[in-house]
Backbone as CSV, one residue per row, in Angstrom:
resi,resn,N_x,N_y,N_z,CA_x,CA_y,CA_z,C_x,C_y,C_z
1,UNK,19.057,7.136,-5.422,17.775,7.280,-6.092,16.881,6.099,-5.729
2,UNK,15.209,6.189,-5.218,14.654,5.682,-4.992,14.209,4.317,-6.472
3,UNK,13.359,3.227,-6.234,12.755,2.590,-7.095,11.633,2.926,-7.811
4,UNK,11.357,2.801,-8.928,10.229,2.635,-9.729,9.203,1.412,-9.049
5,UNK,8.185,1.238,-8.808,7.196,0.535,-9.137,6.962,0.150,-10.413
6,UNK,6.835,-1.580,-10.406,6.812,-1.885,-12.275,5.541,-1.759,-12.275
7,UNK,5.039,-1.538,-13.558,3.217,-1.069,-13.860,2.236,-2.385,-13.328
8,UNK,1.197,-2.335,-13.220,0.578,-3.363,-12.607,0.495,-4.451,-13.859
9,UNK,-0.246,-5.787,-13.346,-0.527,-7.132,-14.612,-2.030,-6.436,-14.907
10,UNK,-2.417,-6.078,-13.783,-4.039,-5.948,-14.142,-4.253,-4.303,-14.137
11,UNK,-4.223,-3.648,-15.520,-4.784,-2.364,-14.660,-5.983,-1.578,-13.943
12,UNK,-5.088,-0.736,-13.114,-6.041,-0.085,-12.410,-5.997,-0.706,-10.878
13,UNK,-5.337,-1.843,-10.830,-5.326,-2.893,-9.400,-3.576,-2.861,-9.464
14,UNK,-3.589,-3.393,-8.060,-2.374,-3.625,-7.846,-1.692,-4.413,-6.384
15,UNK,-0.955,-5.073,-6.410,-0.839,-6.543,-5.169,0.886,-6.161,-5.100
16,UNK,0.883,-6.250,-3.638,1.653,-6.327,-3.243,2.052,-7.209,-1.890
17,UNK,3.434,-8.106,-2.386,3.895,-8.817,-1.165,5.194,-8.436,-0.584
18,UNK,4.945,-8.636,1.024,6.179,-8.032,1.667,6.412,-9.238,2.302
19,UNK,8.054,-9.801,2.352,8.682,-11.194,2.829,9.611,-10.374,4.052
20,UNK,9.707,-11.519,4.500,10.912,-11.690,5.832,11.074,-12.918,5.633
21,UNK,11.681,-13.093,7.009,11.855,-14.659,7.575,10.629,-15.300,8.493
22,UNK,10.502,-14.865,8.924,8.891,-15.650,9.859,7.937,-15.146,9.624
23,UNK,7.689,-13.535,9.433,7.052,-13.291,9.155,6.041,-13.307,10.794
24,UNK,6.949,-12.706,11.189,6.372,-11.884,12.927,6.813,-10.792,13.311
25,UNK,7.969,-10.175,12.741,8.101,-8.803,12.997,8.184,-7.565,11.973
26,UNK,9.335,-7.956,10.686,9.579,-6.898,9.822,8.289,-6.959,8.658
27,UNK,8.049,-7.987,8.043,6.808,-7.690,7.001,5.940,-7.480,7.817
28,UNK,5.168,-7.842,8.734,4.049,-7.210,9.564,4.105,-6.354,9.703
29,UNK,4.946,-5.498,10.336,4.902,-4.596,10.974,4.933,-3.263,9.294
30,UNK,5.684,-4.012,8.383,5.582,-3.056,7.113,4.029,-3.483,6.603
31,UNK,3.437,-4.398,6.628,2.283,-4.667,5.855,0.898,-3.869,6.495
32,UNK,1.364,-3.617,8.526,-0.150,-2.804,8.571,0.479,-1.354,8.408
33,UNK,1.324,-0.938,8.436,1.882,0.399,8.161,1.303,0.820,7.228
34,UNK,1.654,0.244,6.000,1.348,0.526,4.548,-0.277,0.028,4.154
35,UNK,-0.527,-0.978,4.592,-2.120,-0.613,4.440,-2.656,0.519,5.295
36,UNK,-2.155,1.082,6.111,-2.750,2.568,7.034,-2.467,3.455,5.794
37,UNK,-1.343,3.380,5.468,-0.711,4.737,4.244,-1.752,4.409,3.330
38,UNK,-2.075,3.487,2.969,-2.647,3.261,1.358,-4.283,3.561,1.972
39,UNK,-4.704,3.519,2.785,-6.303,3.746,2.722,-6.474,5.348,3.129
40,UNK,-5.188,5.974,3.927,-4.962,7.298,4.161,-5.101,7.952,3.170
41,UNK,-4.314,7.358,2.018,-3.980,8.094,0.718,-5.350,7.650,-0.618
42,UNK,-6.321,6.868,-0.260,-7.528,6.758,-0.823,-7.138,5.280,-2.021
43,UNK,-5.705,4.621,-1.771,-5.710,3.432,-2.429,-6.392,2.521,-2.348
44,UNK,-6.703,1.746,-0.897,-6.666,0.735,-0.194,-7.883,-0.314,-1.242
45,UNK,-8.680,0.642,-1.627,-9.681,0.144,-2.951,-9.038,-0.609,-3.987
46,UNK,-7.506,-0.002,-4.190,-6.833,-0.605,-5.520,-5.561,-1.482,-5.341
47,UNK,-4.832,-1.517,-4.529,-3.748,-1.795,-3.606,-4.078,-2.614,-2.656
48,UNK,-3.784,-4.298,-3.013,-3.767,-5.045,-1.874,-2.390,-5.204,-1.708
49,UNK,-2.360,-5.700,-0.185,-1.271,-5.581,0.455,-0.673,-7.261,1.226
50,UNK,-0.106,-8.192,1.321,0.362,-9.868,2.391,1.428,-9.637,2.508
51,UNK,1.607,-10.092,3.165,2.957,-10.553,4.080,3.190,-11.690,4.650
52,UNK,4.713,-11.998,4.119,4.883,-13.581,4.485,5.986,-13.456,5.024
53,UNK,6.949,-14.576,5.313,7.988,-15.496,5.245,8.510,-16.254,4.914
54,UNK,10.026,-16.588,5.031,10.309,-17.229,3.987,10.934,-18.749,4.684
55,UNK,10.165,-19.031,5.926,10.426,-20.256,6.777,9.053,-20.349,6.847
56,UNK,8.946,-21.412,7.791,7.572,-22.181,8.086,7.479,-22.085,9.702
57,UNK,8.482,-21.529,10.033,8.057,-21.958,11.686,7.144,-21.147,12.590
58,UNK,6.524,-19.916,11.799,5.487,-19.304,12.843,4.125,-19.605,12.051
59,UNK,3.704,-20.512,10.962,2.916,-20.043,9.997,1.499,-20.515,11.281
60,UNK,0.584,-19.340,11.028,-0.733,-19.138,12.094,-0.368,-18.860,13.610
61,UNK,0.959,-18.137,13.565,0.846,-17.214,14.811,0.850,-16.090,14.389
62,UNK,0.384,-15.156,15.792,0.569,-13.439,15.827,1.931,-13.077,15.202
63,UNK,1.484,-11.929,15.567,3.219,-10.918,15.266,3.660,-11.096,16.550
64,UNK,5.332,-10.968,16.578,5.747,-11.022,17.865,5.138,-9.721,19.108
65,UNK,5.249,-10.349,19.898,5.006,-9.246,20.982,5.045,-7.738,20.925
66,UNK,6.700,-8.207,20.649,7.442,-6.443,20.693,7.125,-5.884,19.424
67,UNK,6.921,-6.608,18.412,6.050,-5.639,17.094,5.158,-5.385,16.957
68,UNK,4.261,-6.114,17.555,2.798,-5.711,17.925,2.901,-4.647,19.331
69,UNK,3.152,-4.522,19.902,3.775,-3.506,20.854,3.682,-2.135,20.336
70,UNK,5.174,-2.201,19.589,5.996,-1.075,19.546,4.492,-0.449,18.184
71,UNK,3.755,-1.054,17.349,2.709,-0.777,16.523,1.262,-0.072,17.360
72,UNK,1.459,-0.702,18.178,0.339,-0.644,19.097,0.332,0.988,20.120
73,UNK,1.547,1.358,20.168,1.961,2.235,20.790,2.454,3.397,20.255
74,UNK,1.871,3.192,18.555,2.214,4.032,17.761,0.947,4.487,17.051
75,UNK,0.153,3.988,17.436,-1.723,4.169,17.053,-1.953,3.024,15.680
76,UNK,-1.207,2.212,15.825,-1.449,1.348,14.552,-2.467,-0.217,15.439
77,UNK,-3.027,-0.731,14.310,-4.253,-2.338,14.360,-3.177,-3.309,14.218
78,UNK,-2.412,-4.053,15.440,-1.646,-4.868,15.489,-2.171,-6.390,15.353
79,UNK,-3.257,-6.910,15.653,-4.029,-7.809,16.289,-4.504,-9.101,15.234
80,UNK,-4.628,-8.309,13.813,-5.131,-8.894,13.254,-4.239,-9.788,12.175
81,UNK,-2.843,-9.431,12.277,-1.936,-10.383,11.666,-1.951,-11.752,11.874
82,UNK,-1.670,-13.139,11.056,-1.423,-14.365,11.247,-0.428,-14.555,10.279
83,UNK,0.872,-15.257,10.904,2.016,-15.638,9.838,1.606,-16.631,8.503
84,UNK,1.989,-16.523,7.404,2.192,-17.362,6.398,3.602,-17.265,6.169
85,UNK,3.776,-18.415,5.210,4.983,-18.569,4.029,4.684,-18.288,2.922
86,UNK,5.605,-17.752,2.018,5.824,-17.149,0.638,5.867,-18.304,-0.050
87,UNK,5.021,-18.546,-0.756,4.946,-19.885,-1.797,5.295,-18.967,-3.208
88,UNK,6.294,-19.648,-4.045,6.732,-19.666,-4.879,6.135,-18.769,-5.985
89,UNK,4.441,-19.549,-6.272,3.505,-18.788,-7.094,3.043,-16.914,-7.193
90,UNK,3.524,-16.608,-5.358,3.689,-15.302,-5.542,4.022,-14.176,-6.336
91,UNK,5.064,-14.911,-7.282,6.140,-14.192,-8.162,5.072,-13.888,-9.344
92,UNK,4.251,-14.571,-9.376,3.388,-14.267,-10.848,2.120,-13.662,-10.030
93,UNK,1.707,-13.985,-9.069,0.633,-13.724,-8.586,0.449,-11.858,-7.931
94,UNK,1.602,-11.165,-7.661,1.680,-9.959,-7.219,2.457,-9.366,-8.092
95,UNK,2.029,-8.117,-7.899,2.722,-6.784,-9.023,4.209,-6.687,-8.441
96,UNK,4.176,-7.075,-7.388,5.750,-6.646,-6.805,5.706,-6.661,-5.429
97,UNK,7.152,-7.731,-5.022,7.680,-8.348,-4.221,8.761,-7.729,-2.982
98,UNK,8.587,-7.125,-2.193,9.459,-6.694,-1.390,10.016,-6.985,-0.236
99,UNK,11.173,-7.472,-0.727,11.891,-8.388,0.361,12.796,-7.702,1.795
100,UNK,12.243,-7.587,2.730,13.679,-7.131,4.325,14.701,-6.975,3.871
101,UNK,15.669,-7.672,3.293,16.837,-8.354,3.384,17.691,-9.298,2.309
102,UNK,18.874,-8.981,1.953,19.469,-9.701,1.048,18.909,-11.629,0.991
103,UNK,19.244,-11.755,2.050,18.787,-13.158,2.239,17.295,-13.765,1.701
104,UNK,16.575,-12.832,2.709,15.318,-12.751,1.957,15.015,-12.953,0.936
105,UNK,15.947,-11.919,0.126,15.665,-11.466,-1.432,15.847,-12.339,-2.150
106,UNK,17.666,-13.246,-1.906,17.402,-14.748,-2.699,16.676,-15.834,-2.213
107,UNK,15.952,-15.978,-1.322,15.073,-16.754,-0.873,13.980,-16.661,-1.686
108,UNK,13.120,-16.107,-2.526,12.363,-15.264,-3.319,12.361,-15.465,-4.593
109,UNK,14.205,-15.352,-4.748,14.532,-15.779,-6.171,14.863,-14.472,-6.524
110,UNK,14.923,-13.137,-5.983,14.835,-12.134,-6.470,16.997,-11.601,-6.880
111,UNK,16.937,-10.396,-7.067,16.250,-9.270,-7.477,15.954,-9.720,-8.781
112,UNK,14.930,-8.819,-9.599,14.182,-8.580,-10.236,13.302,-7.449,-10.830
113,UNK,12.784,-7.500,-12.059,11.701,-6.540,-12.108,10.808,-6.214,-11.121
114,UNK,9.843,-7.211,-10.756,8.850,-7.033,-9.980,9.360,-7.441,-8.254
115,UNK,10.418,-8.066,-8.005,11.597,-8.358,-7.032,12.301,-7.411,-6.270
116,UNK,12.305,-6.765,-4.946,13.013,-6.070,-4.589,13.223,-5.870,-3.194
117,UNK,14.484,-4.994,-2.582,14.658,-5.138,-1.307,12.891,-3.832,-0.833
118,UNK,12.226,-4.059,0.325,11.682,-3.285,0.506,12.228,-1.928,0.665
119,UNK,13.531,-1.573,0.776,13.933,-0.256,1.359,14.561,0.498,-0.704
120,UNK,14.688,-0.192,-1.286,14.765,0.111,-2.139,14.009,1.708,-2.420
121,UNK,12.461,1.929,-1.808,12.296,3.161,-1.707,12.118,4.088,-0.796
122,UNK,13.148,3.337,-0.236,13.164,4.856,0.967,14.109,5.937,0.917
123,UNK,13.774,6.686,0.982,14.667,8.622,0.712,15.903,8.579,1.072
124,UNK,15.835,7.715,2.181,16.809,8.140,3.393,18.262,7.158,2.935
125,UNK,17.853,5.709,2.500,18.841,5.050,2.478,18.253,4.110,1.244
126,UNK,18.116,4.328,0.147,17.887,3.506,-0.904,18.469,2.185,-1.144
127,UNK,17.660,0.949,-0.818,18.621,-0.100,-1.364,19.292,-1.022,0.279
128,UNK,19.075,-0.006,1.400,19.633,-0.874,2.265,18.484,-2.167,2.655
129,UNK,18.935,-2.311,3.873,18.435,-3.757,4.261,17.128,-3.492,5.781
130,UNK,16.478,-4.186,6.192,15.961,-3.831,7.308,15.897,-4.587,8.440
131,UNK,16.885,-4.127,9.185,17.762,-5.119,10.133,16.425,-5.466,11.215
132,UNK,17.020,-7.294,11.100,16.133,-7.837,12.235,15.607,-7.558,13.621
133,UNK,15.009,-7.121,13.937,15.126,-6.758,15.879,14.726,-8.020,16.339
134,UNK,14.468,-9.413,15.869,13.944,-10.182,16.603,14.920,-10.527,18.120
135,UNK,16.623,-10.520,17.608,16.864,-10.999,18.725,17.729,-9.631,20.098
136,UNK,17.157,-8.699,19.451,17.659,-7.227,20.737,16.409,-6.649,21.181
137,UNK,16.675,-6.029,21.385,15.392,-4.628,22.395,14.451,-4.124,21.640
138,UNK,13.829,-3.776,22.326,12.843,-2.692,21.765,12.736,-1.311,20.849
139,UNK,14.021,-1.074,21.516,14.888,-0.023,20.083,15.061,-0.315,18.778
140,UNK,15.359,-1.685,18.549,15.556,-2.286,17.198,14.010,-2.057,16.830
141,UNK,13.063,-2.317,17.429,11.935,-2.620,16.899,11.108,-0.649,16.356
142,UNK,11.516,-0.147,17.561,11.389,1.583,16.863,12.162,1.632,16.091
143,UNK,13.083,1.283,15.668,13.935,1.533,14.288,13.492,1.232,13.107
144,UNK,13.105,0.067,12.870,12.273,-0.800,12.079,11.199,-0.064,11.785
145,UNK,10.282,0.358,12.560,8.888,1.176,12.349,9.635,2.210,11.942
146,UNK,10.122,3.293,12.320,11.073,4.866,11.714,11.132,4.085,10.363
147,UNK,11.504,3.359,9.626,12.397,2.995,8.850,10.911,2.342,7.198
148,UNK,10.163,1.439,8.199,8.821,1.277,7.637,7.957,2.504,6.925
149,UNK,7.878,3.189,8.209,6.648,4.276,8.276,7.390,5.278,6.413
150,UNK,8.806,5.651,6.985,9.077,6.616,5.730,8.667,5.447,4.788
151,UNK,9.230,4.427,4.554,9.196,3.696,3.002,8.228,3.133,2.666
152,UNK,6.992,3.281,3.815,5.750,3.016,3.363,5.165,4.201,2.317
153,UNK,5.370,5.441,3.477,5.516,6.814,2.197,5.540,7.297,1.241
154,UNK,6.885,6.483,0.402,7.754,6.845,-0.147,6.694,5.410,-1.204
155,UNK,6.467,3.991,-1.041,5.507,3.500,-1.890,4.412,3.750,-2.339
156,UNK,3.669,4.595,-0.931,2.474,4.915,-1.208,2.628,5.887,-2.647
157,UNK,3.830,7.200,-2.751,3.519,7.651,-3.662,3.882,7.314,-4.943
158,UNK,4.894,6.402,-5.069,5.232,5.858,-6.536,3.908,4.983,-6.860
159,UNK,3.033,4.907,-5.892,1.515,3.785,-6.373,0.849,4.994,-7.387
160,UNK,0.540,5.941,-6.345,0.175,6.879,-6.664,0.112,7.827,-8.337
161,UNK,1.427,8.177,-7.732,2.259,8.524,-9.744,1.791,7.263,-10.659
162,UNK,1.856,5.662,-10.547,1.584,4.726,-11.326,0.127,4.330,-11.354
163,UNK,-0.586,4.162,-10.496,-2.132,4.264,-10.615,-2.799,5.554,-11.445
164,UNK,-2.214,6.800,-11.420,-2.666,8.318,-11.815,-3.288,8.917,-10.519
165,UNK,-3.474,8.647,-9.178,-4.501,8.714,-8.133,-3.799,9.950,-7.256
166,UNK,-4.395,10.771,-7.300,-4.042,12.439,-6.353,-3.640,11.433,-5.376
């Protein structure tokens, strides 16, 4: 069974952060996904969307190559990403936190109410993890997007059901 979305702090709005580790391939590549889903689906007005990491070593570079790539080659706006780090204050500052990866997740401080693995809502595999492609092929990196694209989906509509928004 998929996740609930916890109700927003502010209603009617709603913030969302997606973590990794550098924050050059897996939250990017989930953060322009899901802002495509959310302005598709007529959110993007109510639903903000960042993406970080949970190191410091890319903070103000691109997305990696091959994620900007494999995005790019999928009709998605790769270009406009720049890495940050997940500062602490996040936890109060967004409706809900969605972390890659176990590691991630206690990096975060999570799980939690508003704390969670990002795959938590996806159909397919509830709760798993979203394995790194930084250090294999290009396949890892179509996997990752397959894997994004549904659980972007699958958020867009629990926003949806929780905002009230067709």
């Amino acid at each position: 069974m998929t996740a609930a979305a916890p109700a927003p702090r502010t209603p009617g709005r709603y913030s969302i952060a997606l973590v990794c580790l550098g924050n050059i391939c897996r939250s990017p590549m989930a953060h322009v996904v899901l802002e495509q889903r959310l302005e598709a689906a007529g959110l993007a007005d109510v639903v903000r969307v960042v993406s970080s990491g949970t190191g410091d070593w890319h903070v103000g570079k691109p997305m990696d190559e091959r994620a900007a790539a494999t995005l790019t080659e999928a009709g998605y706006d790769a270009t406009r990403h720049r890495a940050q780090q997940f500062a602490p204050s996040w936890l109060d500052e967004h409706d809900l936190v969605l972390a890659m990866d176990r590691a991630n997740l206690a990096d975060v401080g999570g799980p939690g109410e508003r704390v969670m693995l990002f795959r938590a809502f996806d159909p397919v595999a509830p709760g798993s993890e979203v394995p790194d492609p930084y250090y294999g092929g290009p396949e890892g990196f179509e996997e990752v997007l397959e894997m994004v694209e549904r659980t972007s989906d699958a958020v867009v509509v629990a926003l949806q059901r929780l905002l009230g928004r067709p």
